[in-house]
C-alpha positions in Angstrom: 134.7 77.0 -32.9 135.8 73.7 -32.8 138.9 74.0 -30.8 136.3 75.5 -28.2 133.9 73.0 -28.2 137.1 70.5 -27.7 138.8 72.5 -24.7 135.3 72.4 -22.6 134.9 68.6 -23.1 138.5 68.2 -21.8 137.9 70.6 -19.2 134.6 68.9 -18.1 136.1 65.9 -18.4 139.7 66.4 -15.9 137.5 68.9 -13.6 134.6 66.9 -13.0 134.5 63.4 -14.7 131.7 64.2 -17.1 131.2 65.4 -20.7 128.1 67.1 -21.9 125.3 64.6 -22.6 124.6 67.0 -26.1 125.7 70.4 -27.1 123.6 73.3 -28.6 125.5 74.5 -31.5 124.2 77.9 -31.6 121.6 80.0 -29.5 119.2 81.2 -32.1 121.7 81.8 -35.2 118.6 83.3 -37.1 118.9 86.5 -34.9 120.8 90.2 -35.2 122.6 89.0 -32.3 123.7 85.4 -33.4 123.7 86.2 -37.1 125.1 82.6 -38.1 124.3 81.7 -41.7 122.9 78.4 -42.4 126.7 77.2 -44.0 128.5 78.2 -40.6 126.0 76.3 -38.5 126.3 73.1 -40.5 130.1 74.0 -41.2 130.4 74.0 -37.2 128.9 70.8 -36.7 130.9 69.2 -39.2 134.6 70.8 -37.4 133.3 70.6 -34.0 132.1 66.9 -34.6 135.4 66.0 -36.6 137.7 67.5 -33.9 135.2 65.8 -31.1 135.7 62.5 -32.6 139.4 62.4 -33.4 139.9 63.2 -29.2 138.1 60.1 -28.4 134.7 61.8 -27.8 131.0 60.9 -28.8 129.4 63.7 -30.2 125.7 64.5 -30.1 124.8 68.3 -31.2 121.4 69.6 -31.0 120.3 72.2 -33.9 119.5 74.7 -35.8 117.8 76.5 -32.7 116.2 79.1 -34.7 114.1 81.8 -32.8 111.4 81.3 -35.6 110.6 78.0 -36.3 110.0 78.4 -39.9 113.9 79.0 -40.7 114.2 76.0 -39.1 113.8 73.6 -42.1 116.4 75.5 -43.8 119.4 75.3 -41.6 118.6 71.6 -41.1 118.7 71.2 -45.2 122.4 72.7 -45.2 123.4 70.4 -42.6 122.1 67.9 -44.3 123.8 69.1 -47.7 127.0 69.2 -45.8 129.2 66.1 -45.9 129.7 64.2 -42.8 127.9 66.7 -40.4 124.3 65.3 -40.4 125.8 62.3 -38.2 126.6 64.7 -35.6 123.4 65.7 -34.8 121.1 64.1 -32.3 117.9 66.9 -32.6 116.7 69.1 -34.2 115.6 71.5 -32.4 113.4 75.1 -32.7 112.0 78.3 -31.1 108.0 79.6 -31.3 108.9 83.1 -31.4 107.8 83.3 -34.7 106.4 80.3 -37.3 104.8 78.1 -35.1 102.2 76.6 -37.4 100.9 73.4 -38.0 102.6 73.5 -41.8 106.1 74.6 -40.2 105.7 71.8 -37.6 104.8 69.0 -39.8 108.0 70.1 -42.2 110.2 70.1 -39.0 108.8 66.9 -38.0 109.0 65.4 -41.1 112.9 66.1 -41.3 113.2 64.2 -38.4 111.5 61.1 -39.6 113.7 61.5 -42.9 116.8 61.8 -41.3 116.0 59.4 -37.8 116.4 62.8 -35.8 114.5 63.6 -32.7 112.7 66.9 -32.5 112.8 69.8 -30.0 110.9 73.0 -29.3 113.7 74.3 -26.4 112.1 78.0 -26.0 109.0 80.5 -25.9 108.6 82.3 -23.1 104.7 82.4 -22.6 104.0 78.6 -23.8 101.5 76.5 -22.7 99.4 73.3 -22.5 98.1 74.3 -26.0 101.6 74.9 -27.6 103.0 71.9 -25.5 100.1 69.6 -27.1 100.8 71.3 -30.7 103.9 70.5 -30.6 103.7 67.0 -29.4 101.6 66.0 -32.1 102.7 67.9 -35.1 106.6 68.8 -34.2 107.0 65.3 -32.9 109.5 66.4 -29.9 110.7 64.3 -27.9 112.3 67.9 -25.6 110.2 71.0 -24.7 110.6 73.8 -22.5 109.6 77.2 -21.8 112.7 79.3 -20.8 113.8 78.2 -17.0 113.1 75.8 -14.3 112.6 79.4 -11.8 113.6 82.5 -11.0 112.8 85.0 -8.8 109.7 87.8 -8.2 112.1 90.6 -9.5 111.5 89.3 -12.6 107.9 90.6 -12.7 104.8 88.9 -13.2 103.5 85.4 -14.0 104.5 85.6 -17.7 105.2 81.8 -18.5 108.8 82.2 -18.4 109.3 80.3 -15.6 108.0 77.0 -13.9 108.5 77.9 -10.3 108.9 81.8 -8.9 110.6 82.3 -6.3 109.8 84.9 -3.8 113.2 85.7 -1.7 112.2 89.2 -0.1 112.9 87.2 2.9 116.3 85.7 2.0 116.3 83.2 4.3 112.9 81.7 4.1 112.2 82.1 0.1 108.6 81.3 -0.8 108.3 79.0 -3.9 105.3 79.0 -5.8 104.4 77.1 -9.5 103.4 79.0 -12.3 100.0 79.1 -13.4 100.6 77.5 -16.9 102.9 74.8 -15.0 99.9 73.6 -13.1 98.4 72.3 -16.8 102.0 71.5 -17.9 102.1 68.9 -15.1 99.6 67.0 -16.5 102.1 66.2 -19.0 105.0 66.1 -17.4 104.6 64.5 -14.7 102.8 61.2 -15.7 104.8 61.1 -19.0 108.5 60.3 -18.2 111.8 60.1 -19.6 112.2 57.4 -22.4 108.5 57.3 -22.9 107.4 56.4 -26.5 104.6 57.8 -28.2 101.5 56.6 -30.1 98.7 57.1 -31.8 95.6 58.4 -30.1 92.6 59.7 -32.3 89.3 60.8 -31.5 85.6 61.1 -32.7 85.1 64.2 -30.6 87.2 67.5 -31.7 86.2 68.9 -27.8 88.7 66.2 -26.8 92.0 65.8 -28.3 94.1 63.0 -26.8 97.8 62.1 -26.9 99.0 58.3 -25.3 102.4 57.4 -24.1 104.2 54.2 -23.0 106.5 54.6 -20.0 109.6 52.8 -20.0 108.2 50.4 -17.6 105.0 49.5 -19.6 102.4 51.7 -18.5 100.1 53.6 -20.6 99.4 57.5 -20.1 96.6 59.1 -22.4 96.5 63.0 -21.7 92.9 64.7 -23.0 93.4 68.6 -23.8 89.1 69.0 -23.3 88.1 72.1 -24.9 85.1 71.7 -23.0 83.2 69.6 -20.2 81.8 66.3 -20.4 82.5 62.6 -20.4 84.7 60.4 -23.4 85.5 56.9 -23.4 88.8 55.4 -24.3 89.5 52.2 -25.8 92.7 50.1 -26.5 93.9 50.3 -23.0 95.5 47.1 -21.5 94.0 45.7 -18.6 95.3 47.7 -15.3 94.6 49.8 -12.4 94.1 53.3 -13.7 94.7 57.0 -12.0 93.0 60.2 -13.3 94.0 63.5 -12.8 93.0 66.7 -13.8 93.4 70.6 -13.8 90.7 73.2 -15.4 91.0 77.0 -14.7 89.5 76.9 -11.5 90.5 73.5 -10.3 94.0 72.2 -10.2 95.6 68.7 -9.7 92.0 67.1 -8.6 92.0 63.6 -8.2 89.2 60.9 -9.4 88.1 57.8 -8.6 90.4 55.4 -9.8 89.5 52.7 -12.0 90.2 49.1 -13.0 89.8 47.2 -16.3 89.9 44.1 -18.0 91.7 43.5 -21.2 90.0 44.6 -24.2 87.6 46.5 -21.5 86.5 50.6 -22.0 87.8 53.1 -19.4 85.2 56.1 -19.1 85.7 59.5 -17.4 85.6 62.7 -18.0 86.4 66.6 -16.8 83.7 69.0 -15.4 85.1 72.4 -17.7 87.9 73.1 -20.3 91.4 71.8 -19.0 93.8 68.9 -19.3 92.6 65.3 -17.9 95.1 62.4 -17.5 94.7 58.7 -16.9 97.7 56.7 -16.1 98.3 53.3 -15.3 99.4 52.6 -11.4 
């Protein structure tokens, strides 16, 4: 395994001038298919990292990858019980199949903190701004996807599989169209970028249940999973011009008023039915 993971960093490297930014050690090694025991996914970190190293390369492996997130905590324990390969790993990541609870989240996320790990739920086909928002605040990940950026109508239906499906009946003028879960997922990734850090957002009401961001350049992003409709304040924003954008089931991607406030100042709003509401800074 190692020897393979060597060979396509070279081969990256003299083909293209690039080496992967991280490297999945195994696609779900908890499966009939995979079948990897806990010892050979932490024994493979520890080779492929040792061989990585010695050849002048940086590694940075993402694992266990585990198609139910509750067998998750386990791998991570042998690679942590396995000399030298903890320091390998960049992520740790997981699957929703199966274990996706608040418990198995929290133990995940708490493995990261232990070990100064990010966290990553990299697949379930049919996830959505509920999982996504589970995830951010229990799980603690820092990576999240469904399954694929798009694929085509062959496929079948709308399943949540994909962001974008593409219709290409017509080869030569393909008709793209976004997923019905992407259009809530936007609110999230859209306003919340690359590099962002999190923290803490709490609230009184349990009809609205916030998350809050800083962006790399400074600005603040608070996303509001409303179970319901009706107004909220938020308070603890810096002073700022403020966007707000927001998607309910029969609504997407409406725009309000935006709105300005001094420091120290209350920004109120709010969402007309059950959806996903964000306010950004501009």
């Amino acid at each position: 395994y190692a020897e393979f993971v060597l060979a396509t960093y070279q081969h990256m490297q003299s083909a293209f001038g690039f080496v992967p930014n991280s490297w999945e050690v195994v696609l779900e090694p908890d499966t009939a298919t995979a079948n990897w025991t806990t010892g050979q996914v932490a024994q493979a970190v520890k080779a492929a990292g040792d061989r990585l190293v010695a050849a002048g390369f940086t590694p940075n492996f993402v694992a266990p990858s585990t198609t139910d997130a509750a067998n998750a905590p386990t791998y991570i324990d042998q690679i942590a019980q396995t000399s030298g390969a903890m320091g390998y790993v960049g992520e740790f990541s997981y699957h929703r199949y199966a274990g996706g609870t608040n418990a198995i989240l929290q133990s995940i996320a708490n493995r990261a903190v232990q070990y100064n790990k990010q966290s990553a739920m990299l697949e379930w086909i049919g996830a959505d701004y509920n999982t996504l928002h589970q995830d951010i605040k229990q799980g603690r990940v820092s990576s999240w996807q469904q399954f694929c950026l798009a694929g085509p109508t062959s496929w079948g239906s709308d399943s949540g599989d994909r962001y974008y499906i593409v219709d290409d009946s017509n080869i030569s003028a393909p008709v793209i169209t976004m997923g019905s879960r992407t259009k809530f997922l936007r609110q999230y990734f859209r306003f919340i970028r690359s590099g962002a850090q999190r923290i803490e957002a709490v609230s009184g009401n349990s009809n609205f249940d916030p998350v809050a961001f800083i962006n790399t350049n400074g600005k603040f992003v608070v996303v509001v999973k409303a179970a319901a409709n009706g107004s909220f304040n938020i308070q603890g924003l810096p002073a700022g011009t403020y966007g707000i954008k927001y998607t309910t089931n029969s609504q997407y991607n409406i725009d309000l008023t935006d709105v300005s406030i001094a420091g120290g100042q209350t920004l109120t709003t709010g969402i007309p039915a059950a959806g996903v509401i964000t306010v950004y800074a501009k």
